[in-house]
C-alpha positions as CSV (number, residue, x, y, z in Angstrom):
1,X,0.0,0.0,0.0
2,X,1.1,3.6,-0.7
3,X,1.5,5.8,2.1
4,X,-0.8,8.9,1.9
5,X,-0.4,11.9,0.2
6,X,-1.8,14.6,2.0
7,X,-1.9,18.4,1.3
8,X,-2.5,21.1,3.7
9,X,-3.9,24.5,2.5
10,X,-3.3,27.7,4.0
11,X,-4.2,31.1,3.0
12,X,-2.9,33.3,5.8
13,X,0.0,35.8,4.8
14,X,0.7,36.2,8.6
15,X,3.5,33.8,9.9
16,X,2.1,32.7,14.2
17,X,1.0,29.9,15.6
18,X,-1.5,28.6,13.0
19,X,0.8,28.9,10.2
20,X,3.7,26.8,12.9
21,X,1.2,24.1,13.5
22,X,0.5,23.3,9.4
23,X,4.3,23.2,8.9
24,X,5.0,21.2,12.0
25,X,2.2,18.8,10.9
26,X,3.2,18.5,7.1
27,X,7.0,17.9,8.7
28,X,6.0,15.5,11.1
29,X,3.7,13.3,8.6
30,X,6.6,13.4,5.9
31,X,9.2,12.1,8.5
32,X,6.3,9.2,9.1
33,X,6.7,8.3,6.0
34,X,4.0,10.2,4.3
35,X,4.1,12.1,0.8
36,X,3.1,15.7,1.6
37,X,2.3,19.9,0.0
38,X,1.5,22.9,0.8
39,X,-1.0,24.9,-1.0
40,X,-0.1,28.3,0.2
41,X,-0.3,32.2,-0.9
42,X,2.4,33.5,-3.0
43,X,5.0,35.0,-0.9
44,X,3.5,34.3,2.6
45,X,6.3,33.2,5.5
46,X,4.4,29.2,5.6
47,X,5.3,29.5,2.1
48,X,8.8,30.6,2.2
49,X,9.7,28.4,5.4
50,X,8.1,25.2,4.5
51,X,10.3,25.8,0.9
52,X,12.9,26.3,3.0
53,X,12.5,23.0,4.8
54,X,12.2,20.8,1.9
55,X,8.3,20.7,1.9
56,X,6.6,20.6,-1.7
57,X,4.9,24.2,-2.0
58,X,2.4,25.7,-4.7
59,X,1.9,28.9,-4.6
60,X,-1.6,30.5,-5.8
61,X,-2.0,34.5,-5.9
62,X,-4.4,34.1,-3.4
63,X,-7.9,32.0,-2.0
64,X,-11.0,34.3,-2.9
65,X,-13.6,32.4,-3.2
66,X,-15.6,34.3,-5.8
67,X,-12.7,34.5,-8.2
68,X,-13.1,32.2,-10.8
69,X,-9.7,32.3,-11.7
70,X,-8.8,30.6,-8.2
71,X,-11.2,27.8,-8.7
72,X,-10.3,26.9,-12.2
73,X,-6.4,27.1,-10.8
74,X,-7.3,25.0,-7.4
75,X,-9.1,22.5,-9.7
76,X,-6.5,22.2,-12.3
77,X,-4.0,21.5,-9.6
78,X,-5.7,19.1,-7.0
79,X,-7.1,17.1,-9.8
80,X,-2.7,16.5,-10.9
81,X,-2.0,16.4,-7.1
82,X,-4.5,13.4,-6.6
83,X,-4.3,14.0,-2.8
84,X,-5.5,11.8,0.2
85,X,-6.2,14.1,2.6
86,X,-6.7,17.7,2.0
87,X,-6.5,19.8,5.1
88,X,-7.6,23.6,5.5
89,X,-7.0,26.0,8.0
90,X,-8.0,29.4,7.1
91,X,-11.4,30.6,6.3
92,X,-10.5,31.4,2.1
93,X,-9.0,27.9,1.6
94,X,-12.1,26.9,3.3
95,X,-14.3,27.8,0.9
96,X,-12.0,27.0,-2.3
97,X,-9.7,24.2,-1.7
98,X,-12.4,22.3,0.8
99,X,-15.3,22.3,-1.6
100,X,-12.9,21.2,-4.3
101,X,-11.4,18.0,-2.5
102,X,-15.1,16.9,-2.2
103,X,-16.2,17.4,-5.5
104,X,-13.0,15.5,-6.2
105,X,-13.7,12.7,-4.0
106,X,-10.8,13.2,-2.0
107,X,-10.8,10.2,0.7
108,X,-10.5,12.8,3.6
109,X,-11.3,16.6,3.5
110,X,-10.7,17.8,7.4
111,X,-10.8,21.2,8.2
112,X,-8.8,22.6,11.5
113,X,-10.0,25.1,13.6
114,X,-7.4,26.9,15.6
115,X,-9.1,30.0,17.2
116,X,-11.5,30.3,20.0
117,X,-13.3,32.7,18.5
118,X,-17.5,32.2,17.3
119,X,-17.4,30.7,13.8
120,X,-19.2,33.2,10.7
121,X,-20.7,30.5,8.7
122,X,-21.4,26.7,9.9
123,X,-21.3,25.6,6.7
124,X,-17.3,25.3,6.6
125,X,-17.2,23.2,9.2
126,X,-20.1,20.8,7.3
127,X,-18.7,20.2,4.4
128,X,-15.6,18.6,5.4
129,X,-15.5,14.9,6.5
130,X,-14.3,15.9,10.0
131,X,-13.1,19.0,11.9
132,X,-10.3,19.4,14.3
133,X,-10.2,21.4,16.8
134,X,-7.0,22.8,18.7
135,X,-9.0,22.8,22.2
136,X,-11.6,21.8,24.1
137,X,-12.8,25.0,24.6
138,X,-12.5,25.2,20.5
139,X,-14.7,22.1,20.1
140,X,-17.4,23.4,22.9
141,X,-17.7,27.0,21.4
142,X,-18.5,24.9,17.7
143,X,-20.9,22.7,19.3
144,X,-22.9,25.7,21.1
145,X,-23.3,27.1,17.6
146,X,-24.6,23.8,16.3
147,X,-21.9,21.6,15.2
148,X,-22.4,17.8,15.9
149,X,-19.9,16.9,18.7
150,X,-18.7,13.4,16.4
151,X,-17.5,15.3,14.1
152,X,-14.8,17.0,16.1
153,X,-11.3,15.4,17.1
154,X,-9.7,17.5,19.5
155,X,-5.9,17.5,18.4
156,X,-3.8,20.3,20.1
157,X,-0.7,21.4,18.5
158,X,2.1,18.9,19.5
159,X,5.3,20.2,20.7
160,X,8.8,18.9,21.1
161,X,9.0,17.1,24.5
162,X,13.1,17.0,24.2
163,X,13.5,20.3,23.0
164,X,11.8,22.2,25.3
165,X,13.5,21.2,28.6
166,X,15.3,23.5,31.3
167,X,19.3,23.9,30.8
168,X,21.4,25.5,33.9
169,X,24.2,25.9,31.4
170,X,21.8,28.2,29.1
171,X,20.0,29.9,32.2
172,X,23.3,31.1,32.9
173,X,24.2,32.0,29.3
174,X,21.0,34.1,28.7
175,X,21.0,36.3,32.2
176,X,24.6,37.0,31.8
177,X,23.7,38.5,28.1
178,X,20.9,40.4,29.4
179,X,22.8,41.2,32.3
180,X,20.4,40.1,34.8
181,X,21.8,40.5,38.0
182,X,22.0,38.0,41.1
183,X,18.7,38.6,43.4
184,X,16.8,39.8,40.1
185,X,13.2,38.1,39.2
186,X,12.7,37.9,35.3
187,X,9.1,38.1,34.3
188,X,8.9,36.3,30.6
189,X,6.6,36.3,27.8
190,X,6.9,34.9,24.2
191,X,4.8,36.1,21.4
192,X,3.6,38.5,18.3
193,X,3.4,41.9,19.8
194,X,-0.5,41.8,19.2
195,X,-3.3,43.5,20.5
196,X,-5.2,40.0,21.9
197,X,-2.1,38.7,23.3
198,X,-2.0,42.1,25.5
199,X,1.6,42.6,26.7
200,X,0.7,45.9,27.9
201,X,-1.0,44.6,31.2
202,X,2.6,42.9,31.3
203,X,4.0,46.5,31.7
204,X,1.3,47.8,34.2
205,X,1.8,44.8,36.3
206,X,5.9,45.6,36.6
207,X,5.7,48.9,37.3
208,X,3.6,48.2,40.1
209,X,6.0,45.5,41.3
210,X,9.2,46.3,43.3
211,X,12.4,47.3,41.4
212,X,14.2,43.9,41.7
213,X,11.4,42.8,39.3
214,X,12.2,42.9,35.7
215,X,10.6,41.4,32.5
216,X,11.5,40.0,29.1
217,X,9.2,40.5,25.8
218,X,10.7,37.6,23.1
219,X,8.5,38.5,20.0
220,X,8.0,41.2,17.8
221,X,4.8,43.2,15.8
222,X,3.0,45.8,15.0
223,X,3.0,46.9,18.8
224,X,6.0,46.7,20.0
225,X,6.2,50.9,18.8
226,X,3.4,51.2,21.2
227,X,4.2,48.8,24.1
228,X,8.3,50.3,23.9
229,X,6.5,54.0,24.4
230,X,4.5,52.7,27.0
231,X,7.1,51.4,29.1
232,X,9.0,54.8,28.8
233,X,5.4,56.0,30.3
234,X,5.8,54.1,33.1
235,X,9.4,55.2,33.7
236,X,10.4,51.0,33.3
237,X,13.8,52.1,32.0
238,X,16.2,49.0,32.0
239,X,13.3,47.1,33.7
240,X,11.7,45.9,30.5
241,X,13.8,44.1,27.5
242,X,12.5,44.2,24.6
243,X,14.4,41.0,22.8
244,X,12.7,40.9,19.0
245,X,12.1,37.9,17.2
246,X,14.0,34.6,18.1
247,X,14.1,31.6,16.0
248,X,15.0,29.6,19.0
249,X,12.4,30.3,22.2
250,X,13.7,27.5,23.7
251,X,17.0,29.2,24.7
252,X,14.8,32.2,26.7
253,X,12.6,30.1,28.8
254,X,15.5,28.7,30.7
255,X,16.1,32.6,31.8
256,X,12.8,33.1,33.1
257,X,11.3,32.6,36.9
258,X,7.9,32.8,36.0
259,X,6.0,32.8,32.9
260,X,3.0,35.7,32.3
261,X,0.9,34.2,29.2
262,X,-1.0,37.7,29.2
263,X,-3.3,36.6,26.3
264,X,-7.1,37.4,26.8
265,X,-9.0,36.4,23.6
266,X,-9.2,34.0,20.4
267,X,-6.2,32.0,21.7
268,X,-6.7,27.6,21.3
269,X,-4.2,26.2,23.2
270,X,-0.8,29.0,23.2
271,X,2.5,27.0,22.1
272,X,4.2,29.7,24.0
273,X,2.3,28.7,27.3
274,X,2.5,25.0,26.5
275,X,6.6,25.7,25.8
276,X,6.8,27.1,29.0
277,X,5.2,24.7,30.9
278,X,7.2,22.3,29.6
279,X,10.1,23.9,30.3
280,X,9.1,23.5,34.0
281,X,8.3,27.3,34.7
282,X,5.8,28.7,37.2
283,X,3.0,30.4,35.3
284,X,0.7,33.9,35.4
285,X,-2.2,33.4,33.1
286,X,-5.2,35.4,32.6
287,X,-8.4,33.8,32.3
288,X,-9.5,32.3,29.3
289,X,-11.0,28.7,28.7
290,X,-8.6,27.4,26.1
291,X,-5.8,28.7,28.8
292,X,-7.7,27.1,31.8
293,X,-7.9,24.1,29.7
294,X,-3.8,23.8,29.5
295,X,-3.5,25.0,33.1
296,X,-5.4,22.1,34.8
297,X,-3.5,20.3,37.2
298,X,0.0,22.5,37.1
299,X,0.2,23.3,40.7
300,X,2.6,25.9,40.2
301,X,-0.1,28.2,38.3
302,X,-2.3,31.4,39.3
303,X,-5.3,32.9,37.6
304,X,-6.2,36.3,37.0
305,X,-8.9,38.9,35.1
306,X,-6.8,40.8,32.1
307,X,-6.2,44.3,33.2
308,X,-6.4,43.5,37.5
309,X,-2.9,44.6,37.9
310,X,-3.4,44.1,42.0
311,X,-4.0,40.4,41.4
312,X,-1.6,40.1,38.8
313,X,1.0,41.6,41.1
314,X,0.1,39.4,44.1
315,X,0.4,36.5,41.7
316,X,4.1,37.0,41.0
317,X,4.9,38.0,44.6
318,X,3.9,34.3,45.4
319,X,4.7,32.1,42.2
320,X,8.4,33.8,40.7
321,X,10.5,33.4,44.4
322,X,9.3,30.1,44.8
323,X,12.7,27.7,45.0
324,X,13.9,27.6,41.7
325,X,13.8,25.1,39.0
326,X,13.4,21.9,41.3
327,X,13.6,19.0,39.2
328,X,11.1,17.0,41.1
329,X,8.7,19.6,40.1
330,X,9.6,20.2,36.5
331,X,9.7,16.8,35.7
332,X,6.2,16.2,37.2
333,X,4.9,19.0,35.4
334,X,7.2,18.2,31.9
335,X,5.6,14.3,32.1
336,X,1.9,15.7,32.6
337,X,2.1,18.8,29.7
338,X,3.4,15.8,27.5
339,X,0.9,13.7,27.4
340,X,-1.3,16.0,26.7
341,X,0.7,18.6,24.3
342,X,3.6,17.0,23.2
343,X,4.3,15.6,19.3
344,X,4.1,12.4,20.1
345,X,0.7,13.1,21.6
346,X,-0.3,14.9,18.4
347,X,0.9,12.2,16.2
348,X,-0.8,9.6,17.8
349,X,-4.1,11.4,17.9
350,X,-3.9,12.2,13.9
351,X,-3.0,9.2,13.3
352,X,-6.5,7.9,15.0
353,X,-8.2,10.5,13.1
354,X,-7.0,9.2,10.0
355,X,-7.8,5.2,10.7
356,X,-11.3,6.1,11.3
357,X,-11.2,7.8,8.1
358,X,-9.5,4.4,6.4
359,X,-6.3,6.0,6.1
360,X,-3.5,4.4,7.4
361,X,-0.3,6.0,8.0
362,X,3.0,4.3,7.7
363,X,4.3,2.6,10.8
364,X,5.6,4.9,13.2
365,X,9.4,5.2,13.8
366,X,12.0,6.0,16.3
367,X,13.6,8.9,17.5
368,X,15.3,10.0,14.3
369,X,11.7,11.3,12.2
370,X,10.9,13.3,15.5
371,X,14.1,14.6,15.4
372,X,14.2,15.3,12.0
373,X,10.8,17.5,12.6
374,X,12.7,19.3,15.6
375,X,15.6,20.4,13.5
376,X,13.6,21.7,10.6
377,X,11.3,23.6,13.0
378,X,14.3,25.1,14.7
379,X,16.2,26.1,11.3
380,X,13.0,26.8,9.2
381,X,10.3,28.4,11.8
């Protein structure tokens, strides 16, 4: 038997965590064995990194679905491609690609939902033969608006077990660089500088906090203008580093004593958070189901409304001086977030997904494919 081809499409031109899970996925199935594509938008990042990586990309000018152009194009090309599974994230592959692959009589048309936001038209998540869903909290907000619960596999975004895992050596490395001193609490974050992922009650919170508190912002966007301005409002000074875009995360998380996952709205389930959690941090989380979702049963975890910069602040008093990176703790805490978040996890689930679907993915192997995945994510996203 053949193994499948399957093609993910993806019409974003933004490059977050949507557009990291369909290149980890198409990564992970092709070191299973699989024959995989992207169908992506000319010039977007998914498009230049999964190129990059050695993934199979066509580019279209774009997804609109009442361009007839597009249709003829997608139709031309899925009918050569001859795919097994076609997978859509975004809302315009939705209507194009998704349609297409039925008419086609593609085995399996899935379509993966990765925002917990309330869905604009039903009907895209009806068509396909299945939908997955990136939460819990994804899958109860579709069935509220009338989605049949069987249809829904809830498959969060698996991340690297191995390479998210605390390192003294590069704890070390990354405070002397940002010359954190001895006595000092770092306050982390990773993420686009966006408006839902609000960084800015990451600011408020500091400024409220006593002087040996400082934090780090790893991620960049149209905000960071905004967010640098209003740290010069609150007189932070040196308090606040601003550290850009990092093709490595891993490396920052070690440098961190607690973790503030400031995001209030349309977030699944955060790689960011799950990263951190992984990586055996303490974590300040404001309130949102998707997040409440990945919280349960992390002891070492504290609620709070977006904007209470009172709680927030009490919440770092108690969680960032706890005793430091015990490894009875973090391994607890690495062993539970695995299960649930790690690629393995996600792998495994997919591949369940697919059986029920009758398509049968080659036999799993060894550490190698995973680490093959691992080492294309690090050099290509």
């Amino acid at each position: 038997m053949s193994a499948p081809f399957i093609v993910h499409t993806e019409a974003s031109r933004s490059w977050g965590g949507q557009e990291i899970r369909v290149l980890t996925e198409l990564l992970a199935m092709r070191a299973r064995g699989c024959r995989v594509a992207l169908l992506a938008t000319a010039g977007a990042p998914l498009a230049e990194r999964a190129t990059a990586a050695g993934i199979a990309v066509h580019e279209l000018p774009g997804f609109r679905d009442m361009n007839p152009a597009t249709w003829m194009r997608l139709w031309r090309l899925l009918r050569w491609l001859r795919p097994t599974v076609v997978n859509a994230h975004s809302s315009d592959d939705s209507w194009t690609a998704a349609p297409l692959a039925r008419l086609l009589d593609v085995p399996l048309v899935l379509r993966t939902r990765h925002v917990l936001t309330t869905v604009s038209c039903l009907g895209l998540y009806r068509l396909p033969h299945a939908v997955v869903a990136c939460s819990e909290a994804i899958a109860d907000g579709l069935v509220r608006q009338g989605l049949d619960r069987g249809r829904i596999s809830v498959i969060p975004t698996g991340n690297d077990e191995g390479r998210f895992r605390f390192s003294a050596d590069k704890r070390q490395a990354l405070r002397a660089r940002y010359q954190i001193r001895e006595g000092e609490l770092l306050v982390g974050n990773v993420g686009f500088l966006r408006g839902y992922k609000g960084q800015h009650f990451i600011l408020d919170t500091l400024a409220a906090l006593p002087q040996r508190y400082r934090a780090i912002l790893v991620g960049d966007g149209d905000l960071r203008g905004g967010l640098e301005q209003r740290a010069a409002e609150l007189n932070l000074g040196g308090r606040v580093i601003f550290a850009g875009h990092q093709e490595r995360p891993e490396d920052f998380y070690q440098a961190f004593d607690l973790f503030f996952f400031s995001s209030h709205a349309a977030e699944g389930v955060s790689q960011a958070l799950v990263q951190a959690l992984l990586n055996g941090l303490p974590v300040l989380a404001c309130r949102l189901a998707s997040t409440e979702e990945a919280l349960a049963g992390v002891t070492a975890s504290k609620l709070v409304n977006h904007g209470d910069v009172r709680a927030a602040c009490a919440g770092v008093l108690e969680l960032a001086p706890r005793p430091g990176r015990d490894p009875v703790q973090m391994a607890a805490q690495h062993q539970l977030i695995a299960a649930r978040y790690g690629l393995s996890a996600m792998m495994t689930r997919l591949t369940r997904l697919y059986a029920r679907h009758g398509i049968v993915l080659p036999q799993a192997t060894s550490g190698p494919a995973t680490k093959k995945v691992v080492e294309a994510l690090c050099t290509g996203a």
